[in-house]
C-alpha positions as CSV (number, residue, x, y, z in Angstrom):
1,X,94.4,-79.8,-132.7
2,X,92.4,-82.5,-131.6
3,X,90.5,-80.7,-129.5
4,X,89.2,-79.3,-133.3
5,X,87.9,-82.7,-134.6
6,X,86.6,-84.1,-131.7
7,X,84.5,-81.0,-131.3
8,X,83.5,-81.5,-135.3
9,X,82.8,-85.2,-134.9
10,X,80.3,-84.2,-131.5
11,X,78.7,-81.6,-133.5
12,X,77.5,-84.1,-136.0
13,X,80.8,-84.5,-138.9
14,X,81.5,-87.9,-138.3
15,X,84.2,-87.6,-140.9
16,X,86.3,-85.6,-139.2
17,X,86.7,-88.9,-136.9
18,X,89.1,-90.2,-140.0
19,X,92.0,-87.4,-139.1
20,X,91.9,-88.3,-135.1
21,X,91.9,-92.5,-136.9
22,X,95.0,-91.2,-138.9
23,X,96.6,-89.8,-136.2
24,X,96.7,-92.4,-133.9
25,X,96.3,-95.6,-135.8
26,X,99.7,-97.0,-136.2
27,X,100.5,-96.1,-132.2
28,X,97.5,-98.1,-131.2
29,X,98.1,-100.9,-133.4
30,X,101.6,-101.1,-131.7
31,X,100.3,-101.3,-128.0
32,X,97.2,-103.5,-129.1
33,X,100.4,-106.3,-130.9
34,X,102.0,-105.8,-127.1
35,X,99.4,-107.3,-125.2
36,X,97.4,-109.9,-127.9
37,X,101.0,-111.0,-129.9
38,X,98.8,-111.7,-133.2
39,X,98.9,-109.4,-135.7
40,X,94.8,-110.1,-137.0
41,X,93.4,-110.4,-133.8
42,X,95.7,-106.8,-133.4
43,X,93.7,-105.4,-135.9
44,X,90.4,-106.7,-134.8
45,X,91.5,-105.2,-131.4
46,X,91.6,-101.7,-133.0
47,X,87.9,-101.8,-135.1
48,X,86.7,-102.6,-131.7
49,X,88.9,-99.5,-129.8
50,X,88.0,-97.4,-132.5
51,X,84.4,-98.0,-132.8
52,X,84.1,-97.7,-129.4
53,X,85.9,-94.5,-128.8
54,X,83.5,-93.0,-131.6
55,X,80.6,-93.9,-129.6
56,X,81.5,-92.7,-126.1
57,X,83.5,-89.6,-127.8
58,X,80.9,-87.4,-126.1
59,X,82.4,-89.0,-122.6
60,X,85.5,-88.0,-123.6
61,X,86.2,-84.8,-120.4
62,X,89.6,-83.6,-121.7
63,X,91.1,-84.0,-118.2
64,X,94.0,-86.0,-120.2
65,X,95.5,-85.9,-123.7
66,X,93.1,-87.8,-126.2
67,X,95.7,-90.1,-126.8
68,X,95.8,-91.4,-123.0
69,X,92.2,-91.8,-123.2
70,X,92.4,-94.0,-126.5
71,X,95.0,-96.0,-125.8
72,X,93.4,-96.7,-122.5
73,X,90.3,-98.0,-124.1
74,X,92.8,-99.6,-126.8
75,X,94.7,-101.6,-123.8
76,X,91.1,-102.6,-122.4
77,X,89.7,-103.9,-125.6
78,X,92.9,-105.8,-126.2
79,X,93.0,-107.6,-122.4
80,X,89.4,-108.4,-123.3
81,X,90.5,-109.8,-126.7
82,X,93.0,-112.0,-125.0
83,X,90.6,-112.9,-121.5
84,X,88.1,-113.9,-124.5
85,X,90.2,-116.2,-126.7
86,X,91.6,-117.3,-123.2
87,X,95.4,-117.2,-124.8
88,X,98.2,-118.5,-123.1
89,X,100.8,-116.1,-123.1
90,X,104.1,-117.8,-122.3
91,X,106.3,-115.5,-119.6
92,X,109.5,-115.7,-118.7
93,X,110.1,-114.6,-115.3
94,X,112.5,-116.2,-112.6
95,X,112.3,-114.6,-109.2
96,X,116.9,-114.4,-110.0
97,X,117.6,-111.0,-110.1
98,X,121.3,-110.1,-111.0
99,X,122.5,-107.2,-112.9
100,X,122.5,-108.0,-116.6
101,X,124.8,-106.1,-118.6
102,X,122.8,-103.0,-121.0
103,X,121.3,-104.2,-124.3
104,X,123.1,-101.5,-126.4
105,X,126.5,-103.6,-125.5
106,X,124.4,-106.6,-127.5
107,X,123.0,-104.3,-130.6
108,X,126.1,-101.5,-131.2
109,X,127.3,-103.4,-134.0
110,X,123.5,-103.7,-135.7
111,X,122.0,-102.3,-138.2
112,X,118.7,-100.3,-137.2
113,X,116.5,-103.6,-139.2
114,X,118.3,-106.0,-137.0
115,X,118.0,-103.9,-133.9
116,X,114.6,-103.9,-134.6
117,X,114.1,-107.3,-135.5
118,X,115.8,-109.1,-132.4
119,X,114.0,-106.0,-130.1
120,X,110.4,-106.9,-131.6
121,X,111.0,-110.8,-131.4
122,X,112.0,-110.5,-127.9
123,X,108.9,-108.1,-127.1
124,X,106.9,-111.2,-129.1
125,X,107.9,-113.4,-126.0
126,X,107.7,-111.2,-123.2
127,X,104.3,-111.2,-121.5
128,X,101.2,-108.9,-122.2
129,X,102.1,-106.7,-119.3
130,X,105.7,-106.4,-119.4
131,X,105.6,-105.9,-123.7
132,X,103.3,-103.1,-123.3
133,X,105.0,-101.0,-120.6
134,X,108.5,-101.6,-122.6
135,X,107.0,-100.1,-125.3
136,X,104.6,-97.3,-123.3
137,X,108.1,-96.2,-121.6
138,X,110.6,-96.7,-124.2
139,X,108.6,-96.3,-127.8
140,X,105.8,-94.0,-127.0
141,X,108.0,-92.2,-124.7
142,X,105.4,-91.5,-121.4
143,X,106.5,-91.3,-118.0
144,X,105.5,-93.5,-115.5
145,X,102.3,-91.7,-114.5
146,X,101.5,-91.0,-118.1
147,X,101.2,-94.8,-117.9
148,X,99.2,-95.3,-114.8
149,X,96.8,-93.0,-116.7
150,X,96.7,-95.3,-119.7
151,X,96.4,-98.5,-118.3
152,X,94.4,-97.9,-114.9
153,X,97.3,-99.7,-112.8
154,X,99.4,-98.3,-109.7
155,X,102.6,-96.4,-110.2
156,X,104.4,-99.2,-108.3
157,X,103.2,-101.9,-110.0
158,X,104.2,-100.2,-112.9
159,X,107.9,-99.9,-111.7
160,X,107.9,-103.3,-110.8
161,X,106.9,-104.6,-114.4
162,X,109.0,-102.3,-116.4
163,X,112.1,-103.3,-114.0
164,X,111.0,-107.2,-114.5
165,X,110.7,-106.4,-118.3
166,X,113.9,-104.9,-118.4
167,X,115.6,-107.9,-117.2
168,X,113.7,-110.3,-119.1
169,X,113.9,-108.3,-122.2
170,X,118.0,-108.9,-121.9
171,X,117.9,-112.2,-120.9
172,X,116.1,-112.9,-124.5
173,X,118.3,-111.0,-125.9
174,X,121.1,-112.8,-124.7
175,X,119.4,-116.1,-125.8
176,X,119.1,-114.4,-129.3
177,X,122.6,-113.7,-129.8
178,X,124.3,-117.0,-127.7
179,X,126.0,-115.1,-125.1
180,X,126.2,-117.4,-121.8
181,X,125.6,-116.1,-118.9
182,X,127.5,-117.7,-116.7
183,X,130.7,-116.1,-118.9
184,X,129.2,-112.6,-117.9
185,X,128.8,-113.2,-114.2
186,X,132.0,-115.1,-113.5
């Protein structure tokens, strides 16, 4: 269906750019808060994605879903965004690796608003990298070389990062709800 309005918007309706907008707005608002961690500069992030997807629609070779190609230039604009306003992005990452017990042993006894809550905060704190391939694997649901696509970075780096997210993901999450580690591995 895309296919539809992108051929409309190159043939001169540039209104029929509001439905692919529409479409895809709230998903690329969601990876641009992953890697910038501000909700204005977020939106900023997106005018600038979406402007430039407009102009270089006409670039745009099908090879790949739309949506890969947008949310690539979505991730780019927001990297830029953060390289720009030179933020420091704290990370939490110790080079210990020991098997953490799963989240949902944390979150069973949640309601979906807490889940949510205590999920997005901890995304909040996890770096660029690691929030956005949490949320490219888990939330948006694409495989690993659905990803590599997106974001331009090697299917082994990308395993590394969503395994490092993973484990720093529970580790806030076990900050969050006061569980001790040491209790856990004893």
């Amino acid at each position: 269906m895309d296919e539809k309005y992108i051929r409309d918007v190159l043939n001169g309706e540039t209104n029929a750019f509001r439905f692919l907008i529409k479409s895809y707005k709230d998903n690329a608002f969601t990876l641009a808060m992953s890697v910038v961690k501000d909700e204005f500069v977020a939106q900023e992030v997106l005018q600038n994605a979406f402007v430039n997807a407009f102009t270089k629609l006409s670039t745009f070779k099908g090879n790949s879903k739309f949506s890969t190609w947008l949310y690539r230039i979505v991730i780019n604009e927001a990297f830029k965004s953060v390289k720009k306003l030179k933020a420091e992005i704290i990370t939490y990452g110790g080079s210990t690796v020991f098997s953490t017990p799963d989240i949902d042993c944390f979150t069973f006894k949640m309601n979906a608003d807490d889940q949510r809550f205590y999920i997005n905060e901890a995304l909040l704190k996890l770096s660029s990298k690691e929030s956005l391939v949490l949320r490219l694997f888990y939330l948006e649901e694409n495989n690993i070389d659905e990803i590599a696509e997106i974001t331009g970075w090697s299917v082994s780096n990308i395993k590394v990062l969503l395994h490092r997210a993973r484990i720093n993901m529970k580790e806030l999450l076990m900050k969050y709800f006061n569980i001790d580690q040491q209790i856990l591995y004893a």
